[in-house]
Backbone as CSV, one residue per row, in Angstrom:
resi,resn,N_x,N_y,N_z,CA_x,CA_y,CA_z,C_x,C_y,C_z
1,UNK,-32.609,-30.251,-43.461,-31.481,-29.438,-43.094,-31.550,-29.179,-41.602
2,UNK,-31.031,-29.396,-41.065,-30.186,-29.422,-39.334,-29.243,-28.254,-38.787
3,UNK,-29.904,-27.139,-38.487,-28.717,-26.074,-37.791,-28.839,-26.099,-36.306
4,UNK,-27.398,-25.838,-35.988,-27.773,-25.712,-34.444,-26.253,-24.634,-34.073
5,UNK,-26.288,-24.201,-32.751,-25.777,-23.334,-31.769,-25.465,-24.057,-30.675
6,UNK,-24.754,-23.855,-29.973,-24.340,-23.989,-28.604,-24.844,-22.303,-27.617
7,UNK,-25.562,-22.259,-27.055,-25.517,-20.961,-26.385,-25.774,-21.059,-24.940
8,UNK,-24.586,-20.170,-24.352,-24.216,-20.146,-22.898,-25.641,-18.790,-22.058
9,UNK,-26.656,-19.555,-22.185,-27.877,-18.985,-21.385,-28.638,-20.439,-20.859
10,UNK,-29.077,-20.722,-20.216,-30.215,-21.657,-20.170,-31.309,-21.750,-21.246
11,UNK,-31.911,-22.878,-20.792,-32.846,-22.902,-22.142,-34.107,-22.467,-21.922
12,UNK,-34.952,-21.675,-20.877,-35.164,-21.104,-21.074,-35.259,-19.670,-21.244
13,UNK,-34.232,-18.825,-21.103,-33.992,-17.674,-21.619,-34.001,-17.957,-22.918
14,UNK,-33.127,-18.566,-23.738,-33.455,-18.726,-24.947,-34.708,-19.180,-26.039
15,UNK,-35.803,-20.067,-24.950,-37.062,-20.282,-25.298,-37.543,-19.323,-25.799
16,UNK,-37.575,-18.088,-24.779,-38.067,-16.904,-24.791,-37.846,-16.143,-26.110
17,UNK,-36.403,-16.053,-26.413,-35.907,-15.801,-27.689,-36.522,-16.233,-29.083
18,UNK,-36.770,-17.564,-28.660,-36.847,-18.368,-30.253,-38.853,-17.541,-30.240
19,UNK,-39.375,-17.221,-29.640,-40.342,-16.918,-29.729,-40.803,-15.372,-30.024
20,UNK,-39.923,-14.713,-30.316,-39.309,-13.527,-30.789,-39.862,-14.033,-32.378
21,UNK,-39.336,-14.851,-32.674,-39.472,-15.095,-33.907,-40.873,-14.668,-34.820
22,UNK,-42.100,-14.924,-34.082,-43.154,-14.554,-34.128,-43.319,-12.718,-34.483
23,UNK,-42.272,-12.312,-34.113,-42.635,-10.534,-33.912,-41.219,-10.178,-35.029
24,UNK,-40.198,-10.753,-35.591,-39.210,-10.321,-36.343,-38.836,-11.650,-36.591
25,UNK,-37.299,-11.582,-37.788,-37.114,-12.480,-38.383,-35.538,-12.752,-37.478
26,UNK,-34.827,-11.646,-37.062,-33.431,-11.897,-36.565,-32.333,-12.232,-37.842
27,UNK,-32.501,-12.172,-38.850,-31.545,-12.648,-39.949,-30.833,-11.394,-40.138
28,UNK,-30.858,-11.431,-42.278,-30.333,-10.097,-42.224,-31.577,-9.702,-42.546
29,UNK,-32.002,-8.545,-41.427,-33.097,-7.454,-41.737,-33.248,-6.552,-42.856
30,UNK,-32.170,-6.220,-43.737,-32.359,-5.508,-44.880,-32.617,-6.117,-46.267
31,UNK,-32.612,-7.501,-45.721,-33.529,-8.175,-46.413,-35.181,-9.414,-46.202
32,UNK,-35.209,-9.555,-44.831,-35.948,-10.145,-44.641,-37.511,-8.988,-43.821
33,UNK,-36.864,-8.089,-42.980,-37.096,-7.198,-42.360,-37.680,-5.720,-43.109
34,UNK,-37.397,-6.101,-44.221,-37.741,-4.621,-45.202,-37.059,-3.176,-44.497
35,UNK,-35.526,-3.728,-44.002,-34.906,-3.018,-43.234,-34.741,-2.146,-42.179
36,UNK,-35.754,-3.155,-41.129,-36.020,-2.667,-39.684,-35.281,-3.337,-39.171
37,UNK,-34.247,-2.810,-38.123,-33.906,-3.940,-37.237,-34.876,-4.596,-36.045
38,UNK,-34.496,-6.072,-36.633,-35.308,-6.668,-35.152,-35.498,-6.467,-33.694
39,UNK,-36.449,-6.636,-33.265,-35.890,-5.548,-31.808,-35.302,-6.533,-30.790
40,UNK,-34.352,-5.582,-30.110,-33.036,-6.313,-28.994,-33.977,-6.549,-27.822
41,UNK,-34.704,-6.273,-27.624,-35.636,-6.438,-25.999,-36.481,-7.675,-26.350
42,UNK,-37.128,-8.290,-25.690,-38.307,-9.203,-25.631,-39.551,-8.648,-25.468
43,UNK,-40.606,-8.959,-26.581,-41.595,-8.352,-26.420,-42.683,-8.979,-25.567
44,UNK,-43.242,-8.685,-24.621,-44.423,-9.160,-23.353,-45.474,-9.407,-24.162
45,UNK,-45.283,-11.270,-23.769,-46.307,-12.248,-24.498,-46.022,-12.583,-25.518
46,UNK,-44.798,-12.327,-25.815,-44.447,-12.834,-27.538,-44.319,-14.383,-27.352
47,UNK,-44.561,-14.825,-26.002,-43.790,-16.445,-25.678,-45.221,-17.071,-25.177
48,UNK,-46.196,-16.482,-25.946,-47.651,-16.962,-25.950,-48.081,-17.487,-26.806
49,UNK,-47.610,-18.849,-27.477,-48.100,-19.283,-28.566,-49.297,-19.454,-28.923
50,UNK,-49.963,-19.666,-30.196,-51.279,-20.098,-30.642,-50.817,-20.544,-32.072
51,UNK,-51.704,-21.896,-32.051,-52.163,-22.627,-33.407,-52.559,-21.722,-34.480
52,UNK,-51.410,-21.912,-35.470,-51.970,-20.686,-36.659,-51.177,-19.031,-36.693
53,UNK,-50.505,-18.694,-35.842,-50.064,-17.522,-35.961,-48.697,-17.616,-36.086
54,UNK,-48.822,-16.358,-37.158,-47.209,-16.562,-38.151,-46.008,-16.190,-37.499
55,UNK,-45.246,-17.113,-38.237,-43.968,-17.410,-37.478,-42.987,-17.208,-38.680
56,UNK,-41.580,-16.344,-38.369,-40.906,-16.068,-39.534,-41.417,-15.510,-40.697
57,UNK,-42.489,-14.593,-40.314,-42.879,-13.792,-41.901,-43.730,-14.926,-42.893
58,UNK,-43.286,-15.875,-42.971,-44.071,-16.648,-43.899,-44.321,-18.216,-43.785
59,UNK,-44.137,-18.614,-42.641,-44.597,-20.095,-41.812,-45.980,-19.327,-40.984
60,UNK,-46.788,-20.729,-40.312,-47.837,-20.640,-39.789,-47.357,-22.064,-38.642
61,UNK,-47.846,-21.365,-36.913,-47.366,-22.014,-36.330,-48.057,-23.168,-36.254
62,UNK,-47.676,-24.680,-36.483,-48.901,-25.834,-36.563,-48.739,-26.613,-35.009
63,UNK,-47.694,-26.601,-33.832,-47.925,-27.423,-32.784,-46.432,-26.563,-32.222
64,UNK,-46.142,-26.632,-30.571,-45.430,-26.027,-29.789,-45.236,-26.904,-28.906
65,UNK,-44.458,-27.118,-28.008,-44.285,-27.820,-26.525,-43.327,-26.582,-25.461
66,UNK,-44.975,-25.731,-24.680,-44.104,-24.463,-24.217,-42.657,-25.082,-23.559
67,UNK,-41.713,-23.925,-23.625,-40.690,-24.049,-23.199,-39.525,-24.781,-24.026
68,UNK,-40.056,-25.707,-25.065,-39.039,-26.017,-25.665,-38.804,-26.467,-27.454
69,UNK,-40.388,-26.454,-27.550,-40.290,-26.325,-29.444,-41.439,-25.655,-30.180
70,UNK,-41.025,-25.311,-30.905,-42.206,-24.839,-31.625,-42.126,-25.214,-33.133
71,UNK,-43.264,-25.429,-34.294,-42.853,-26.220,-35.540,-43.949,-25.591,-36.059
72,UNK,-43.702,-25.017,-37.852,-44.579,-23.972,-38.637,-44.119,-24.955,-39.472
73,UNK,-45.509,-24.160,-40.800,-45.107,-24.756,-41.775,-45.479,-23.603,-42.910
74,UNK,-45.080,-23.165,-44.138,-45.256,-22.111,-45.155,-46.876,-22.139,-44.688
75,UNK,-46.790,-20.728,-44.750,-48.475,-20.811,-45.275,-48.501,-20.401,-46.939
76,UNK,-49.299,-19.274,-47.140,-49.910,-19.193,-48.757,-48.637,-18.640,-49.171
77,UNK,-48.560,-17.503,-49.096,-47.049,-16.823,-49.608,-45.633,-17.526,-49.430
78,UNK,-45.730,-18.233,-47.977,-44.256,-18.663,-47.699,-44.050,-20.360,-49.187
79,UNK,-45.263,-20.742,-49.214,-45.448,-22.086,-50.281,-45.020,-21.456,-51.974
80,UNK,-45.721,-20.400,-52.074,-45.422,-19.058,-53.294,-43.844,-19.093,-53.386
81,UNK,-42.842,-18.986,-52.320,-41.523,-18.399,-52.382,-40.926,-19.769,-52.281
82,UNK,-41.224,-20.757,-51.316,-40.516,-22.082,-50.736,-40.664,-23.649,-50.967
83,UNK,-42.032,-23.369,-51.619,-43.140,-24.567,-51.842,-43.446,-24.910,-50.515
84,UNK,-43.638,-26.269,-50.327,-44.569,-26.644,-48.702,-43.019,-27.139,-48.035
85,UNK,-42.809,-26.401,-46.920,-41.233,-26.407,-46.029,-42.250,-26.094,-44.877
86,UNK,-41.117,-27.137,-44.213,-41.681,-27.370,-42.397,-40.391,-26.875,-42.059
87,UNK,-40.339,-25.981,-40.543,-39.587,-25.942,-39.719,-39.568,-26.223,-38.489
88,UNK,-38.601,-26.500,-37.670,-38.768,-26.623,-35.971,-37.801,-26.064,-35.311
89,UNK,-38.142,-24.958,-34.226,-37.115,-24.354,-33.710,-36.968,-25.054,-31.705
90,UNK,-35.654,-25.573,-31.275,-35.593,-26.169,-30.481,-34.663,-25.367,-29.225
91,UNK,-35.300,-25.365,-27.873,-34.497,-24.787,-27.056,-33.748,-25.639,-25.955
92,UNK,-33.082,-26.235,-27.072,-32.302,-27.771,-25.942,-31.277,-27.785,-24.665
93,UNK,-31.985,-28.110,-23.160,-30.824,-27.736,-22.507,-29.306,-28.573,-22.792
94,UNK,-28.374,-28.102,-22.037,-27.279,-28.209,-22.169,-26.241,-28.152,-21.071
95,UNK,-27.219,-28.439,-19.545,-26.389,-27.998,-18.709,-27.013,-27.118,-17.733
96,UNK,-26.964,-26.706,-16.839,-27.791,-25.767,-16.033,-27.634,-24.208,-16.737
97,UNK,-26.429,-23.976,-16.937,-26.582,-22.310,-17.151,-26.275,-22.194,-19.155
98,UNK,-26.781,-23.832,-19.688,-26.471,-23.918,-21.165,-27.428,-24.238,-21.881
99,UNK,-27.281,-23.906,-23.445,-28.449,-24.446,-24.050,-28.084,-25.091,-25.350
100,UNK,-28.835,-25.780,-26.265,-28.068,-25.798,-27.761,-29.829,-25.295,-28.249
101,UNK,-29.488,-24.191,-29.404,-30.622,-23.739,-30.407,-30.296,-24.538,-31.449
102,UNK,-31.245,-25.828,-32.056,-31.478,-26.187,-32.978,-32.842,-25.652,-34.061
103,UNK,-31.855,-25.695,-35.179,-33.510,-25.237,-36.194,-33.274,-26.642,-37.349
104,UNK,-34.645,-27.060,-37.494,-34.599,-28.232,-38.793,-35.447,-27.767,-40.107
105,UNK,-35.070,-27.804,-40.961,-36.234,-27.623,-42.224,-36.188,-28.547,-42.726
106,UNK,-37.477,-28.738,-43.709,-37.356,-30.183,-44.340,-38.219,-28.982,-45.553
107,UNK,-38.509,-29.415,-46.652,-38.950,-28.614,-47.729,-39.646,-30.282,-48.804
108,UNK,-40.505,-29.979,-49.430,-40.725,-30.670,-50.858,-40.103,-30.680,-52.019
109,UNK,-39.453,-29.455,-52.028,-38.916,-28.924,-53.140,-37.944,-30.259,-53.777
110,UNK,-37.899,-30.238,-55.191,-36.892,-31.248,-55.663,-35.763,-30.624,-55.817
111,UNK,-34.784,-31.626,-55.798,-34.203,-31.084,-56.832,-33.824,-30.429,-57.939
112,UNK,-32.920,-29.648,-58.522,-31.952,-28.748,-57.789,-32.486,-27.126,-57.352
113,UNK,-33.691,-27.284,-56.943,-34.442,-26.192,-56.609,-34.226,-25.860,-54.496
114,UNK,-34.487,-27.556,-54.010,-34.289,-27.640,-52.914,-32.366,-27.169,-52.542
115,UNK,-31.778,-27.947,-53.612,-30.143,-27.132,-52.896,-30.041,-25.967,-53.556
116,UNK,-30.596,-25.375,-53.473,-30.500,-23.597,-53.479,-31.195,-23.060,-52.612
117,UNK,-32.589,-23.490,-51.747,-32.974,-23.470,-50.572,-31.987,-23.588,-49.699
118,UNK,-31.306,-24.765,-49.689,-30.317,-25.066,-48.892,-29.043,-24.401,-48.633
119,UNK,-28.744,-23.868,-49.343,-27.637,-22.786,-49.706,-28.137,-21.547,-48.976
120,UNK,-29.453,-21.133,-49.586,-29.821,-19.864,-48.972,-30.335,-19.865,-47.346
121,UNK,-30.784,-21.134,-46.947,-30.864,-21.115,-45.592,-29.636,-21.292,-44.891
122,UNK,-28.783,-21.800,-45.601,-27.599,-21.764,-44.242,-26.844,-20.527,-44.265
123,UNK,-26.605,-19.423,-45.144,-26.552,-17.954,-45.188,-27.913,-17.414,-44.017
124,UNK,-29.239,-17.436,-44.359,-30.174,-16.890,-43.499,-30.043,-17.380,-41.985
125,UNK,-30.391,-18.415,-41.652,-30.407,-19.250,-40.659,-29.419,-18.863,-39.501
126,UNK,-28.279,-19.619,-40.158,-26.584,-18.864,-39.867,-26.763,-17.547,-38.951
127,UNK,-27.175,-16.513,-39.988,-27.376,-15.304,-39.344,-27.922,-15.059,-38.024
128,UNK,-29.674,-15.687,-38.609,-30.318,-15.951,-37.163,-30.157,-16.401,-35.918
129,UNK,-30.071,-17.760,-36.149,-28.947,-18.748,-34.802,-28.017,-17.695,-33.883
130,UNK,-26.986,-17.138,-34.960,-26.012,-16.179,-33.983,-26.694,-15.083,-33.451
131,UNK,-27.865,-14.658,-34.509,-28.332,-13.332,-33.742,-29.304,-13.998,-32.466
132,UNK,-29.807,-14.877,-32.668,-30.709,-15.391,-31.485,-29.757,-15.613,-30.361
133,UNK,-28.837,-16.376,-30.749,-27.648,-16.823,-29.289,-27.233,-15.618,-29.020
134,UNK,-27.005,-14.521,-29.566,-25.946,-13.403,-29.081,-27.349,-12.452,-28.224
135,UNK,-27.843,-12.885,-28.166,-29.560,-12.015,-27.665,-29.692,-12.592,-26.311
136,UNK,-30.165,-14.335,-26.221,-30.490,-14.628,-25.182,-28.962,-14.646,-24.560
137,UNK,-27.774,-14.993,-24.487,-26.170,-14.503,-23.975,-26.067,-13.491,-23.112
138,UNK,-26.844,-12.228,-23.800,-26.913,-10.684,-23.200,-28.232,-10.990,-22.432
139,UNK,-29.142,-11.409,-22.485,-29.855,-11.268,-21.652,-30.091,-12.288,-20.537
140,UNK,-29.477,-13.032,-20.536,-29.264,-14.128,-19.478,-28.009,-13.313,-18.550
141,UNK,-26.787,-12.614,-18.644,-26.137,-12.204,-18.067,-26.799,-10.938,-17.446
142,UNK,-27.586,-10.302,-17.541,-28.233,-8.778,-17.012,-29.277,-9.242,-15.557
């Protein structure tokens, strides 16, 4: 599965963003979040990756290329809810003052277990993407 954004920040302001991810989920928080909202600021050093530290609540980060990808995969719980699902979140430029946010999942899951994953990530995802673009947007203009 293949989502992506167009967002009018550079890519890296939005780098910065997708690495947020690590500290909140950006979806809908009253359900992923146990109904905290994610926080609107950038947290100092959140754009410090390391091998192994969780990403999205229930991925584990397995390889990064600072500045422009980063790729998890379920760990114990996220395999419990998802089975074994890889993701990659991408901060693609687009232009000097542009970017495109791509996210990919790929999952094991079979059929018809995987298109209900699929269903439910493009509701979650969806969310995210816009909340990530509408984040780095505001903070690229300040």
């Amino acid at each position: 599965m293949t989502r992506a954004v167009s967002v009018a920040a550079p890519a890296p302001v939005l780098w910065r963003w997708l690495c947020q991810v690590a500290v909140a989920p950006y979806s809908y928080d009253w359900i992923d979040n146990r109904g905290r909202r994610s926080l609107r600021e950038l947290t100092p050093g959140a754009d410090r990756l390391e091998v192994g530290q969780v990403m999205a609540v229930v991925f584990r980060l397995v390889s990064f290329e600072e500045g422009h990808h980063w790729s998890a995969v379920t760990g114990d719980r996220g395999r419990r809810l998802f089975g074994t699902t890889s993701m990659t979140y991408a901060a693609e430029p687009d232009g000097p003052d542009r970017s495109r946010l791509v996210c990919r999942l790929v999952t094991s899951w079979p059929r018809p277990a995987s298109d209900a994953l699929a269903w439910g990530d493009l509701v979650m995802v969806r969310k995210q993407l816009h909340t990530l673009r509408d984040l780095a947007e505001t903070n690229s203009s300040t």
